[in-house]
N, C-alpha and C positions, 0 to 999 in steps of 0.2 A: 660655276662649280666651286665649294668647299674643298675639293681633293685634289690631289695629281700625285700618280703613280710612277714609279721609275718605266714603266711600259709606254703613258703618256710624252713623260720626257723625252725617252726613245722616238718616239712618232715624231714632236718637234723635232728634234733633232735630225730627222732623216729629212722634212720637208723640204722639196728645194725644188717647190714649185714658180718659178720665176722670183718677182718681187714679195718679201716676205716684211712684212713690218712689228715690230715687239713694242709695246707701249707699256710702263709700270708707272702708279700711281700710286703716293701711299694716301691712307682713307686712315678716318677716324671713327670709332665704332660708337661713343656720347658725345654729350656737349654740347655747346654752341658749336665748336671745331667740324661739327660733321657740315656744319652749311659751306665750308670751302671743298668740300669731296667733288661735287659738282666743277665748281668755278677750275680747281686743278685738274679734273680730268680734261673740261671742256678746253683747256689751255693745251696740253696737251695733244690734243686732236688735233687744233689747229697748226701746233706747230709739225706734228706727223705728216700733216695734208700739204704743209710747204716743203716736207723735207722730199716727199712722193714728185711733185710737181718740180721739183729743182733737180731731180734725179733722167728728168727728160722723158718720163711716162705720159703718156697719149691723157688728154683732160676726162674724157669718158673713163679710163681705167681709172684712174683717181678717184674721180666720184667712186665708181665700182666695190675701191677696197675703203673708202671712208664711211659708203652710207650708214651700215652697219654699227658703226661705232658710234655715229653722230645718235643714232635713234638711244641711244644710253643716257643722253644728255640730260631729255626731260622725263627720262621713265621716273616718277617717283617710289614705286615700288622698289627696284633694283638699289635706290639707291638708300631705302632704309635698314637693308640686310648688309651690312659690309665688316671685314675684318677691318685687319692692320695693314693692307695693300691689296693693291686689284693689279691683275697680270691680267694684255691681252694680247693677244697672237691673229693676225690678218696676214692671209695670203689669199690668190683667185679664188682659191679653191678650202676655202677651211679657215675657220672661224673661230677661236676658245676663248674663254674668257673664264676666269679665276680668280675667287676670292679668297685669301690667303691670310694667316696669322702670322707674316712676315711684314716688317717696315722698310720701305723699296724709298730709296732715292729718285725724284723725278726723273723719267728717261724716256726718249722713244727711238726707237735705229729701225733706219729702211737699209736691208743687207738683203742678198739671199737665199739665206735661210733665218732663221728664228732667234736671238738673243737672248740664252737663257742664265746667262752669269748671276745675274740678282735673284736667280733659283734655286741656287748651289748650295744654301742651307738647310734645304729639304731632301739632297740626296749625299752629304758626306754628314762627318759628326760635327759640326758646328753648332747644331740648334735643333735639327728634327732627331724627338723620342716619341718611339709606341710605349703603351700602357695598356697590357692587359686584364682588367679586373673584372675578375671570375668568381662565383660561388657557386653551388649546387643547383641556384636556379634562376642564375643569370649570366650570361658572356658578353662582353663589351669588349671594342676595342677602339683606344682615343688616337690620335696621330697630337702631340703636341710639339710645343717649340716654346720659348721663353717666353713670351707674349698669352699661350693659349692654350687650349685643346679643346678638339671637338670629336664626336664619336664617328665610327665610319661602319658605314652597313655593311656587313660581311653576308657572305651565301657561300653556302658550299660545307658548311658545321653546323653541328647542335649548339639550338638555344640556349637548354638545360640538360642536368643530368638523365630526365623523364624522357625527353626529345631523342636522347643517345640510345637509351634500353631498347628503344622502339627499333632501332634500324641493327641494333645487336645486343641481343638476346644474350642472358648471363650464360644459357647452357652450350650456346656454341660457341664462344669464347672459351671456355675451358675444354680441355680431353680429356673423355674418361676413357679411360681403360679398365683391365682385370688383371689382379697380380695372382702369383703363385699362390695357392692355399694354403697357412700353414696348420692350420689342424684337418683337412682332411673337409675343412666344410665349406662355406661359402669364400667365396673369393672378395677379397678385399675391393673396396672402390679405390682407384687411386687417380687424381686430381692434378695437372699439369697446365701449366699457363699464366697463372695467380702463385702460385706456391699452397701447398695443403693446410699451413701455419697463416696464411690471409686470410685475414675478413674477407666476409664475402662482400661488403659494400665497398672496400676500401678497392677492391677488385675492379668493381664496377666502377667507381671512380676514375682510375688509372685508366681502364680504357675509353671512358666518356674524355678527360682529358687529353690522349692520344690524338682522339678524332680534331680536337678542335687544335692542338696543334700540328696537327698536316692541315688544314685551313689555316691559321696563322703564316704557315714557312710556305707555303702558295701562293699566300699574298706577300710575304714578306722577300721572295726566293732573290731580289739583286738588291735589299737593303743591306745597307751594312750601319744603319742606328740602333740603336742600346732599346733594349725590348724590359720594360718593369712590369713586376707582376704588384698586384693588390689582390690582397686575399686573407680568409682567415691564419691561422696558422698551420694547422696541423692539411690542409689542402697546399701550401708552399711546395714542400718535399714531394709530394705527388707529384705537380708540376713540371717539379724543377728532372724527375726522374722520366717523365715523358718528352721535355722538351729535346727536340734537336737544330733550334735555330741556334746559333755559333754568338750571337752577340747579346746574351739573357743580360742583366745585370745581377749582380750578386747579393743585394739588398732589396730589402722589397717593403711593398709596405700592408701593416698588418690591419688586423680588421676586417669588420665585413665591408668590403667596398659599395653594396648595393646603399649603406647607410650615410652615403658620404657624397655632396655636391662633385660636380664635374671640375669646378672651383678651388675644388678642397683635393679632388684627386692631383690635378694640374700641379699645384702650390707642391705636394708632397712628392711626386715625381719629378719635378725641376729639382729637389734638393739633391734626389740621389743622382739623377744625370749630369749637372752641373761640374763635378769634379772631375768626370771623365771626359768632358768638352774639353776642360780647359788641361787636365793631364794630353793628354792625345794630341794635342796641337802641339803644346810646348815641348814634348817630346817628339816631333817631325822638328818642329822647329834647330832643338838642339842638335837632331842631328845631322839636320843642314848646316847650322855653323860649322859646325866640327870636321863634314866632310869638304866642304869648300874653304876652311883655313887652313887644309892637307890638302888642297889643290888636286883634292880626286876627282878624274871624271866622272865618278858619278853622282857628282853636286856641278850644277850652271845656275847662271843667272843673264845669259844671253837667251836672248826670245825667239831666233832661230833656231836655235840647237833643240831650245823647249817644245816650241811646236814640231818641231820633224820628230822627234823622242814620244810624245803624245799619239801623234800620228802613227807610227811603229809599234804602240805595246809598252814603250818601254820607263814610263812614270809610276814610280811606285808613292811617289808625296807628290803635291803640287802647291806653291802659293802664289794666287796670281791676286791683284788690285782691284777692289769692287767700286774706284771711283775713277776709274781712266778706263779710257780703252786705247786698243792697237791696232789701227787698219793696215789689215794688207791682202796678199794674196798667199794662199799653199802651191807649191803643184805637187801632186800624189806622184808623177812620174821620175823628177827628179829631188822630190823630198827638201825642195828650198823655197822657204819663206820670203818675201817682198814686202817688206815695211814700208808704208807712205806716213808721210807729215800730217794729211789731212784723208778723209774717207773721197775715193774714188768709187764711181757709180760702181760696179760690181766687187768692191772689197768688202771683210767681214772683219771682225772685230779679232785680234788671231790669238789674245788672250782668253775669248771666250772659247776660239776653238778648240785651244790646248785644254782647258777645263773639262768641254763635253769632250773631249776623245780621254781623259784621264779615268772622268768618272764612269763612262761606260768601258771600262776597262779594268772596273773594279780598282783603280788606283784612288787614293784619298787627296781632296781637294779641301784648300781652306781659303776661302777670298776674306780679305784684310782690305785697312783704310789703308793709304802707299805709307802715310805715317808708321804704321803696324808692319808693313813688310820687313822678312829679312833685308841687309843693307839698303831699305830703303828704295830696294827695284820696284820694277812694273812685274815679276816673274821669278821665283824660284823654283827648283826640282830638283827631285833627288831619284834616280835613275835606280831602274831593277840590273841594270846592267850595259 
């Protein structure tokens, strides 16, 4: 698959069907470079299949959760459709695999549940923007990232303006009523809903765009990425008056978008989300310095205190290292984390698990090289309390 949904993510993340294993591979989409997609994946596998087998799983199980994976090796087909990294997920019971316009550092962890830290770009502001570009008789909607963007089928909204009329009708959208008389003769028509001073198309527009943004905030309802509109101009302001997802961006970009490459939309959308990636971080950032050089508890940088806080609700920032991991164990009973030196057969990575309990908790996550972290830890946070 091309997508994955914060709903998806949620599913990994619940899975903890026995042995779980995460394999990421980055792929190249031309070139010469695409003939090593294979030989890196295949490399991979096999070191997945020693990591299974040294983990002290029965050799039949092994086979069981590899077969799958192996049959990718020589599919030629699979392997001429591919982004900027391939995500796969193996466990008994359940199988995903994703093509993605993110670049993944080689990795594969048998934990489990699922390893999804090299995911973490597609569910905080790091790098995943929507792009909605709309006209009278077209709705698109792109999922991009700095690398890409590709369109995603929506269901559940109008195509077009045409498509909207059909399922509401201009005369039931408005109320008529009858006002007071004032000469004694016919009673006035009076028009509520639109305002009596609207066009009547511009009417119909407003609520053709309505519709398609509850489609939009339905699909969009646990993202929290920066949403651009492409559009002509004088439909912007409509939009922007029907919109109620929380994260629009304020710029947009003009024109009729139906005349414009996926390419061209991509290129002009990374401009305007760009400043807000990098605003947004560096402001979590600052004001992690600032509350851990005032030695306030609500800045650490101890990876127990992180994941028990994660674990609680109570991460409102998070920065953890997208090129180390941290085996240990949680326990939910007494809220204290067990770091080991090296992965023990039932440990999990506890930087990843601080992550997925941050981000589904609606707290913001930013994974950095350890270079890039605050003082250079495995783990930063900054505490709602």
């Amino acid at each position: 698959m091309d997508t994955l949904t914060i709903k998806e993510i949620k599913s990994l993340i619940e899975n903890r069907n026995g042995v779980c294993l995460s394999l990421y591979v980055p792929t190249f989409v031309s070139g010469k470079e695409v003939e090593q997609n294979q030989i890196r994946y295949k490399n991979q596998v096999r070191k997945a299949e020693e990591q299974l087998k040294a983990s002290g799983i029965r050799p039949n199980e092994v086979e069981q959760l590899i077969e799958p994976l192996k049959k990718y090796v020589d599919d030629t087909l699979f392997w001429k459709y591919q982004s900027r990294g391939l995500a796969i997920f193996r466990s008994k019971d359940n199988f995903y695999s994703y093509r993605l316009p993110l670049e993944f550092n080689e990795l594969s962890v048998v934990s489990n549940r699922f390893h999804i830290k090299p995911l973490l770009p597609f569910f905080n502001r790091e790098g995943l923007y929507y792009l909605l570009a709309f006209s009278k008789g077209k709705i698109r909607l792109f999922r991009g990232s700095k690398y890409s963007a590709s369109e995603i089928e929506l269901s559940g909204i109008p195509k077009n303006l045409a498509e909207a009329l059909k399922f509401d009708v201009y005369s039931k959208e408005l109320q008529f009523q009858t006002g007071t008389p004032r000469h004694g003769g016919k009673r006035d028509a009076i028009f509520f809903g639109g305002g009596s001073n609207e066009p009547k198309e511009k009417i119909e527009i407003l609520r053709f765009l309505q519709q398609v943004d509850k489609g939009i905030n339905d699909f969009l309802k646990d993202s929290q990425a920066p949403l651009v509109l492409a559009g002509v101009d004088y439909l912007i302001p409509i939009y922007q008056d029907a919109n109620k997802y929380p994260h629009l961006v304020e710029r947009h970009i003009s024109g009729n978008p139906d005349d414009l490459s996926v390419e061209k939309l991509h290129e002009k959308a990374w401009e305007l989300v760009l400043p807000i990636f990098f605003s947004d971080q560096a402001k979590a950032m600052e004001r992690f310095q600032k509350l851990n050089g005032s030695q306030s508890p609500l800045a650490s940088i101890e990876i127990s205190d992180i994941v028990s806080a994660a674990y609680n609700k109570r991460i409102e920032q998070l920065f953890v290292a997208n090129d180390l991991q941290v085996w240990g164990k949680f326990d939910s009973n007494s809220f204290a984390a067990e770091i080991h030196d090296s992965q023990l057969e039932t440990d999990e990575d506890l930087l990843d698990f601080a992550a997925v309990h941050t981000l589904i908790n609606r707290g913001a996550v930013y994974s950095l090289p350890l270079k890039k972290m605050p003082r250079q830890k495995l783990a930063a946070a900054v505490f709602r309390f």
